[in-house]
C-alpha positions in Angstrom: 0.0 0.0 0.0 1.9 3.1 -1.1 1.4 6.0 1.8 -0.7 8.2 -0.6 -3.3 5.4 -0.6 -3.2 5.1 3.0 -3.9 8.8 3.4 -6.6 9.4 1.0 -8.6 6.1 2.8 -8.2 7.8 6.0 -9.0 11.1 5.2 -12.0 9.5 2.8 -13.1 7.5 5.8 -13.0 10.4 8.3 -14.9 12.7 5.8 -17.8 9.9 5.1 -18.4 8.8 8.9 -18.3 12.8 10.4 -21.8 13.3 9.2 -23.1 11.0 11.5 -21.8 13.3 14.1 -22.4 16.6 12.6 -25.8 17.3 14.7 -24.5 16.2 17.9 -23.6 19.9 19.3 -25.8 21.5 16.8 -29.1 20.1 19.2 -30.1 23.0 20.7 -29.9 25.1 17.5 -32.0 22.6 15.3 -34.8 22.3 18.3 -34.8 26.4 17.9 -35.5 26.6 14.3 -37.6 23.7 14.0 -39.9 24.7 17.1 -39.4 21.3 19.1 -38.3 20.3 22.5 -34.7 19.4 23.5 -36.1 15.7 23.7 -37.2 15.5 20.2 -34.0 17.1 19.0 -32.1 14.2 20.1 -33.9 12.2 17.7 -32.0 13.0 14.8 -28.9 11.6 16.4 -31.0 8.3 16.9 -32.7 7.7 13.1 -29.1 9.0 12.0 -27.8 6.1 13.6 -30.9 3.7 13.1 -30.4 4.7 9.1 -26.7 3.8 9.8 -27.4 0.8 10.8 -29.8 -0.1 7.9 -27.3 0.4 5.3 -24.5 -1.3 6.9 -26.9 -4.5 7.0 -28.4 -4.0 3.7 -25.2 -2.2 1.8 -22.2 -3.0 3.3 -22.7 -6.6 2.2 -21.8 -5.9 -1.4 -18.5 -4.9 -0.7 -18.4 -9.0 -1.0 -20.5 -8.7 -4.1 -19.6 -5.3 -6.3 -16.7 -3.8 -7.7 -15.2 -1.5 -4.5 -14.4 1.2 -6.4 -17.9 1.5 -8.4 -19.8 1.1 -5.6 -18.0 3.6 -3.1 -18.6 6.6 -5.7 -22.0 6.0 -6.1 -22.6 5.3 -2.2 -20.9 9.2 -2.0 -23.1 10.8 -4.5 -26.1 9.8 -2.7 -24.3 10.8 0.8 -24.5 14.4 -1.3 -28.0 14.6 -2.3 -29.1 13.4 0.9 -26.3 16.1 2.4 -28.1 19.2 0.2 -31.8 17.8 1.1 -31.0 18.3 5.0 -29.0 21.5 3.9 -32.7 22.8 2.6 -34.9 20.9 4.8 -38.4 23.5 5.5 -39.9 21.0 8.3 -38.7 18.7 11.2 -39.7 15.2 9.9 -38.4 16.0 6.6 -35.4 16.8 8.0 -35.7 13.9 10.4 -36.5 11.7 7.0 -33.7 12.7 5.7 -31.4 12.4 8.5 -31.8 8.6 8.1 -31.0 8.7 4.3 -27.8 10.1 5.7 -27.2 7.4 7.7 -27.8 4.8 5.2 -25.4 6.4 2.5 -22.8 7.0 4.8 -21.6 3.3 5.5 -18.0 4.5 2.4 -16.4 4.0 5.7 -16.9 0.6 6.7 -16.6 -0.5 3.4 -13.0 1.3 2.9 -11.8 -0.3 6.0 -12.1 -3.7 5.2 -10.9 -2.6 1.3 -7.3 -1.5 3.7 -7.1 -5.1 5.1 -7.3 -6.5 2.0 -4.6 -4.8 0.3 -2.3 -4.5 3.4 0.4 -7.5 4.3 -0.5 -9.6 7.0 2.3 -9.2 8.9 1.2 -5.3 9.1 -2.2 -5.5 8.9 -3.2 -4.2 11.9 -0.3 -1.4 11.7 -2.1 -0.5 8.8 -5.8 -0.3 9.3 -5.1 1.3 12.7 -4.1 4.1 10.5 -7.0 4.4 8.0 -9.3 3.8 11.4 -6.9 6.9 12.3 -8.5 8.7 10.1 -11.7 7.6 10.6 -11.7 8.1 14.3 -10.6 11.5 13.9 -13.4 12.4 11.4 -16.0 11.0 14.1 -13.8 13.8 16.9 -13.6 16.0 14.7 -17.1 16.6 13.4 -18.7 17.8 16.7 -15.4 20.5 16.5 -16.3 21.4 12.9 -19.9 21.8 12.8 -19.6 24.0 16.2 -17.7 26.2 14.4 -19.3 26.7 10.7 -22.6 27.0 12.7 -21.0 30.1 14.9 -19.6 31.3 11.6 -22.6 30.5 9.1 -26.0 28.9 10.7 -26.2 25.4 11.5 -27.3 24.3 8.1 -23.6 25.5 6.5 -22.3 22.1 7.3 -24.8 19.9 5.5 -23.7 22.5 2.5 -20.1 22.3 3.2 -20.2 18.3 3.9 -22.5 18.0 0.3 -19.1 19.5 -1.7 -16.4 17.1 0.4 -18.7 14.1 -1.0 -18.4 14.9 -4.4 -14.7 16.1 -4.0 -14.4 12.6 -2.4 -16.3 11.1 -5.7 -14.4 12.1 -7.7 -10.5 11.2 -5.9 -11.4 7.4 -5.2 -12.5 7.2 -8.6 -9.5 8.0 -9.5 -6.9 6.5 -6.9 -8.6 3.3 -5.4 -7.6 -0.1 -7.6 -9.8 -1.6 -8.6 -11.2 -4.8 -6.6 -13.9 -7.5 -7.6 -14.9 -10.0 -5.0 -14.8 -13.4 -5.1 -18.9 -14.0 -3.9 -20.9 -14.4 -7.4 -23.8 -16.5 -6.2 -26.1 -13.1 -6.0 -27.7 -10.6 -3.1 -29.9 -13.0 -1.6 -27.4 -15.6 -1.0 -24.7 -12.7 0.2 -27.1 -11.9 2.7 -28.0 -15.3 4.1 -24.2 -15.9 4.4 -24.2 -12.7 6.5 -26.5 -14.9 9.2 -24.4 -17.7 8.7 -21.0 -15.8 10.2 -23.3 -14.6 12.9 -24.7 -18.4 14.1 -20.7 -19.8 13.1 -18.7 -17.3 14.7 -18.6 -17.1 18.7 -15.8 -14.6 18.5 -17.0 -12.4 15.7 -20.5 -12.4 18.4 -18.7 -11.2 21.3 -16.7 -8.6 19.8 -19.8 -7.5 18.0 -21.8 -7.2 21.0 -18.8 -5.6 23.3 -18.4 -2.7 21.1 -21.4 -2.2 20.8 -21.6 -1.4 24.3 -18.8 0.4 24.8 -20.0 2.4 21.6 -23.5 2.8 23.3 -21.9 4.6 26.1 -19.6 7.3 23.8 -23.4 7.7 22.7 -24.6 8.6 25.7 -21.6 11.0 26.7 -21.6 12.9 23.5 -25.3 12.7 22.9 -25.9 14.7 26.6 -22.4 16.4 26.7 -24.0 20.2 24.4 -26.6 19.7 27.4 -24.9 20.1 30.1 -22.3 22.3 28.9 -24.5 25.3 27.8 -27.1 24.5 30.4 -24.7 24.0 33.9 -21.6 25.7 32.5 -22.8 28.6 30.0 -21.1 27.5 27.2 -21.8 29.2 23.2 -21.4 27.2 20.1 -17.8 28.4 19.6 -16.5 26.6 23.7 -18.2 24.0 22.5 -16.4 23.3 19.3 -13.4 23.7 21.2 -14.1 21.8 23.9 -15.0 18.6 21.5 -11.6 18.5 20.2 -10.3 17.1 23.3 -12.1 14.1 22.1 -9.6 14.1 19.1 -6.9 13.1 21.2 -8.6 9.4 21.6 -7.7 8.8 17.5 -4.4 8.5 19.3 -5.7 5.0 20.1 -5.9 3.3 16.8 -2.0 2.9 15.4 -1.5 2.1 19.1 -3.9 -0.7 19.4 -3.4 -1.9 16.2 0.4 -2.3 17.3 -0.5 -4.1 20.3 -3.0 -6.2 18.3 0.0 -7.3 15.8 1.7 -7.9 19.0 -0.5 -10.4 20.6 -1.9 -8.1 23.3 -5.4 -7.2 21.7 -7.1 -9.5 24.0 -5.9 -8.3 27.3 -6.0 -4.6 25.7 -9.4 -4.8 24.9 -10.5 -5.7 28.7 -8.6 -2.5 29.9 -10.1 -0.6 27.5 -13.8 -1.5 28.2 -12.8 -0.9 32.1 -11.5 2.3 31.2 -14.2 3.4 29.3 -16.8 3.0 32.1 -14.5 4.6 35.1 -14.6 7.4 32.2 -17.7 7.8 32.5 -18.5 7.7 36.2 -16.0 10.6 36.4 -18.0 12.4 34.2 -20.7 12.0 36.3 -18.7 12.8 40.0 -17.0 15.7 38.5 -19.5 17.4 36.5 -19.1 20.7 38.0 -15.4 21.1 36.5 -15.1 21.2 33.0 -11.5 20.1 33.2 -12.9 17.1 34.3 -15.3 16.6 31.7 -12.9 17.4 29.2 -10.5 14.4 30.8 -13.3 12.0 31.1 -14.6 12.6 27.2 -10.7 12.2 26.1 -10.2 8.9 27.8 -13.7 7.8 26.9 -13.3 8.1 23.1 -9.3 6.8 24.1 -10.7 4.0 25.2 -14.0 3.1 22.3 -11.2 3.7 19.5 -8.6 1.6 20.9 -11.4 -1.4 21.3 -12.2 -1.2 18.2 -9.3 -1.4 16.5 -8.4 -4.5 18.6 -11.8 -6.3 17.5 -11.4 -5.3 13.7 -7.7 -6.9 13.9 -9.3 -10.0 15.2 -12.3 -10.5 12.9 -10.6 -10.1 9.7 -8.7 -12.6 10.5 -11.3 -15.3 11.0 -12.4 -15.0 6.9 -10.4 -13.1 4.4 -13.0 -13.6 1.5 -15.9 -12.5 3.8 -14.5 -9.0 5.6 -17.6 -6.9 4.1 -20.0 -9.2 5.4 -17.8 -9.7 8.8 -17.9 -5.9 9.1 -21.5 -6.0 8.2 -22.3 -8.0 11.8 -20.1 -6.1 13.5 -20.9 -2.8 12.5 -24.7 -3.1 12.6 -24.2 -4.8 16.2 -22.1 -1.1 17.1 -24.9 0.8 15.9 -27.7 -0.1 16.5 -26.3 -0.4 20.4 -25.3 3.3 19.8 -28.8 3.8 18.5 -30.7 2.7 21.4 -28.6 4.2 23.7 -29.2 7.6 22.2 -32.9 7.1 22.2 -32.5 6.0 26.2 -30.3 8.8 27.3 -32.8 11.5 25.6 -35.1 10.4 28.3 -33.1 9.5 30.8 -31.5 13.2 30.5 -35.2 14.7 30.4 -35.6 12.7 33.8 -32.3 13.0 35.2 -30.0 15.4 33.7 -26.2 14.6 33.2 -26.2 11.8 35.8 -28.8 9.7 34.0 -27.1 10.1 31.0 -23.6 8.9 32.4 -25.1 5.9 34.8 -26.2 5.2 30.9 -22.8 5.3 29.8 -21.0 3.7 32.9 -23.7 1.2 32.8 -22.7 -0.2 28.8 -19.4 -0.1 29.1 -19.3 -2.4 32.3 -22.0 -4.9 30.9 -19.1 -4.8 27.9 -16.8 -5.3 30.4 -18.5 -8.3 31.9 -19.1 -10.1 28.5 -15.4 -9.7 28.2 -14.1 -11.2 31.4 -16.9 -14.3 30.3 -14.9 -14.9 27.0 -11.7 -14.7 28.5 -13.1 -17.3 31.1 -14.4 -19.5 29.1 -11.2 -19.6 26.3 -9.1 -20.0 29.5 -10.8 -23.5 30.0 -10.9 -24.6 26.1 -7.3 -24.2 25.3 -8.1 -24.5 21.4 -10.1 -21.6 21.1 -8.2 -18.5 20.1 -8.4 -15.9 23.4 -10.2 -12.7 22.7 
């Protein structure tokens, strides 16, 4: 893989994935245009990542079946006119509606990644995607940062504009850099799909790596989903602190060459336990030091430190189990993440209705130690059937 390549998947992945994140901080100024409640405004983070979830179940399984390079530039010119519809959106459920078309055009990322492991050596594989999921880790940190800002600068619909150009930009570079790559899988959709419930009931490791990031995902949901909240209600933050403030969250991109290091190295089981544990004494910080946004700005740092790292660690695992089925390996895995981080946003909107920041980080601290838990069950149980590879 020559470094240019590298670089453009990273920077392609961290473009494509930031729109799921681009309303996050923007919450309080969508439920003032649009005339709804802070509750309903926190919606459009969950059909965002419901609509995610959709098109990594339904789409990303033909990276198995299509041409790569075809079917990533088509998946970004849809990403744009669904980009420019929310850009010009007159009403809340149309924006809402199209908020999920977002969602399910924006899964380029997860179908790059597993395009990286492909074409990297084995020997550096992990080395390797860790850096593209560098890149995509930052364009998740990054968004909040990015759409604070343009929406201080221009109006909270600037970004939808702004993102609708990168798209096309995006188009029209992969056309022209990615190789071309045609899978092996010819037997058709329907049978691509049914093999993607075959790795599901087959593969005990691909399960609980599914399931544990999806709880440690579901609790960066809940942080990030509450964090605008609480920072312009208990500590009088404007749009422009908080873009600021949401690049401390940048720092955890840090985690994925790390991990993916480690992971080469043999340690991605025993890393990934550390991480989950980390990730929910993140968030009970959050909650016992709310009043200092020092500590806030620690806790969201070590929290997204923490989910990044995991996930490297699990993708360096999985794609190992089948090399000719990574899009449909991703597919379960990815799907499992989201639709974990779905229903966590949906549960912290109430619970922060109810509660206010502590509901919303007993959310948090709650998935990542469940995650936790599932861990230490996996490492038990390979402990006592010395053939099965230790997760």
């Amino acid at each position: 893989m020559r470094r240019s390549l590298i670089f453009v998947l990273a920077v392609a992945c961290g473009l494509t994935v930031a729109n799921l994140y681009y309303s996050q901080p923007l919450l309080d100024l969508i439920a003032d245009a649009f005339d709804v409640s802070q509750g309903a405004a926190t919606v459009v983070v969950t059909v965002t990542q419901i609509g995610y979830a959709v098109g990594l179940l339904f789409l990303l399984p033909l990276g198995d079946l299509i041409e790569n390079r075809k079917l990533t530039t088509r998946l970004l010119i849809g990403t744009a006119a669904a980009l420019l519809l929310a850009a010009v959106s007159p009403a809340y459920t149309v924006f809402l509606l199209v908020s999920v078309l977002i969602g399910v055009t924006s899964v380029v990322a997860q179908i790059l990644v597993p395009f990286a492991a492909h074409l990297a050596p084995e020997e550096q594989r992990g080395a390797l995607v860790g850096k593209v999921m560098g890149g995509l880790l930052l364009g998740i940190l990054l968004a909040r940062t990015v759409s604070s800002f343009v929406a201080d600068l221009f109006g909270w619909r600037a970004i939808y504009f702004v993102s609708a150009a990168l798209m096309v930009g995006l188009a029209v570079v992969l056309r022209r850099m990615l190789p071309s790559r045609q899978p092996e899988h010819a037997a058709g959709y329907g049978s691509l799909l049914r093999t993607v419930w075959g790795l599901v009931r087959t593969e005990p490791v691909l399960r609980r790596r599914a399931l544990c990031q999806g709880l440690v995902f579901g609790a960066f949901s809940a942080f990030w989903t509450a964090i605008a909240y609480e920072l312009i209600g208990e500590h009088g933050l404007g749009q422009a602190q908080i873009a600021i403030f949401a690049l401390v969250g940048a720092g955890g991109a840090t985690a994925a060459p790390l991990a993916g290091k480690l992971a080469d190295r043999g340690y991605g089981g025993i890393g990934s336990g550390g991480a989950l544990l980390l990730a929910g004494l993140m968030a009970v910080l959050a909650a016992v030091g709310h009043s200092s946004v020092v500590v806030l700005a620690v806790a969201g740092f070590l929290l997204d430190f923490a989910v990044q790292a995991h996930q490297v660690m699990s993708q360096h695992e999985i794609y190992a189990l089948r090399a000719d089925a990574r899009a449909r390996i991703n597919t379960v895995f990815m799907t499992t993440v989201f639709s974990l981080g779905a229903l966590s946003s949906a549960i912290t909107g109430l619970l922060h209705h109810r509660f206010g920041w502590t509901g919303a980080c007993v959310l948090a601290a709650g998935f990542a130690l469940v995650g936790f838990a599932v861990w230490g069950v996996g490492r038990w149980t390979s402990s006592r059937m010395p053939q099965a590879a230790v997760s």
